[in-house]
N, C-alpha and C positions, 0 to 999 in steps of 0.2 A: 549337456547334450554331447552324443558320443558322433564320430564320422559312421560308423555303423548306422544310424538314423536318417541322417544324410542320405547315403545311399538306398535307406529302403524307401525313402520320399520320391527319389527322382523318378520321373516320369521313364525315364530310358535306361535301359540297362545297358552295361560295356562300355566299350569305350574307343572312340576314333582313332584308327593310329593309320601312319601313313610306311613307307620303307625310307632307311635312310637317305634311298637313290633316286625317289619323287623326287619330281622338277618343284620348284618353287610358284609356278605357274599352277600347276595342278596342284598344288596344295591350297592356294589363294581359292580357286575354285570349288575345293571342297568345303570350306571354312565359307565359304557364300550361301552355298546351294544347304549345307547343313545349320548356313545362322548359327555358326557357334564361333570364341573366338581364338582357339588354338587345338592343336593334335598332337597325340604323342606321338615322336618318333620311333618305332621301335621294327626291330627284324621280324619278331617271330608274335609280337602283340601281345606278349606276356612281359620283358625286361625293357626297360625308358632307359631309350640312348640318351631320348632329352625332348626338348618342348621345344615347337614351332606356331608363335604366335603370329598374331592381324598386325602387333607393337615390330615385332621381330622383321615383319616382312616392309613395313611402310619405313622402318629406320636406314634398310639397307634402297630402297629404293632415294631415299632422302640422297644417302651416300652416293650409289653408282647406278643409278637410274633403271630404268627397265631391263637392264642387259641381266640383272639377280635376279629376274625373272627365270634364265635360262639356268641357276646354277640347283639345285639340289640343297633337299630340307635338310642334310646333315654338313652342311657348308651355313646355315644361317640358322641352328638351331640352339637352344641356348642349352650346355652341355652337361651343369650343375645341377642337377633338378632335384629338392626335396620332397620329399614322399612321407606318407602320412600311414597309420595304421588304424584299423577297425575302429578301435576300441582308445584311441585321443581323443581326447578335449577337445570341443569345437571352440573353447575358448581362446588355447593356445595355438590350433591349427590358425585360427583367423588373425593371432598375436604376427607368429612368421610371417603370413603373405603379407600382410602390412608393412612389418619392418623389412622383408625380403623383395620388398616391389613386385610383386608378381601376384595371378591370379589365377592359376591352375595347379593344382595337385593331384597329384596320383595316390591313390592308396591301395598298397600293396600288403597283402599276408603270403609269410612262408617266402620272400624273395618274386612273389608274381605279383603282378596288378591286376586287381581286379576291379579298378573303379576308378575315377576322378570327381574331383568337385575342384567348383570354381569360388571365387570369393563370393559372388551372385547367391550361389547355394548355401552358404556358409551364414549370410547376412539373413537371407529367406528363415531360414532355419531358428536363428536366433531371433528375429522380429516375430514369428508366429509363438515359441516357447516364450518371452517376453508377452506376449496379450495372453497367453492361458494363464501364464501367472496373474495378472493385473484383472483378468474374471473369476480368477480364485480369490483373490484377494476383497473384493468387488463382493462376490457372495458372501465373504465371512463378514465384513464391516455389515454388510445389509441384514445379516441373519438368513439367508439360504444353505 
């Protein structure tokens, strides 16, 4: 299965981005009120400055309490972000988040983004292709 499939599954199209210069307060709040559990940073919501997770905001609260509440999603945003294309492997996309600890990617064509999936998406994806295989399989042993 391709990220291309991914995307045409998802219930939502585009993608959350916030500005570098969001408080970290209103980003906790959009990431509530949206039930989801990261956004991409980006200016123009086309280029990922980088990813602002629920992990990203409660590590820095761990650190220095409520007061990161007041700093800004590109002061606590994780700034390495790999991105994914159309037409990858959902095998090997889910291989990186794994060994890259993380659960959000962006997939981008031509240098813009036009999507994200989460590991969530990724596992959906593969567990639904996994049972049409095992009904296919199911029908040919049975003779249908």
């Amino acid at each position: 299965m391709q990220v291309q499939q991914i995307l045409n599954d998802k219930p939502v199209t585009g993608v959350i981005t916030v500005k570098p210069g969001t408080s970290v307060s209103d980003v906790a709040k959009l990431l509530s009120e949206k039930r989801i559990g990261g956004v991409v940073v980006s200016e123009n919501g086309e280029t990922v400055a980088g990813i602002l997770s629920e992990r990203d905001i409660v590590r820095a609260l761990a650190a220095s309490g409520v007061s990161c509440l007041d700093g800004t999603a590109e002061s606590l945003m994780t700034k390495a972000v790999e991105v994914c294309a159309l037409d990858e492997d959902t095998d090997k996309v889910l291989a990186r988040m794994t060994n890259g600890r993380f659960r959000h990617m962006p997939v981008v064509r031509d240098g813009a983004m036009i999507g994200l999936i989460s590991i969530g998406d990724v596992v959906k994806a593969q567990i639904s292709e996994l049972a049409m295989e095992k009904d296919a399989l199911q029908g040919m042993i049975m003779g249908y």
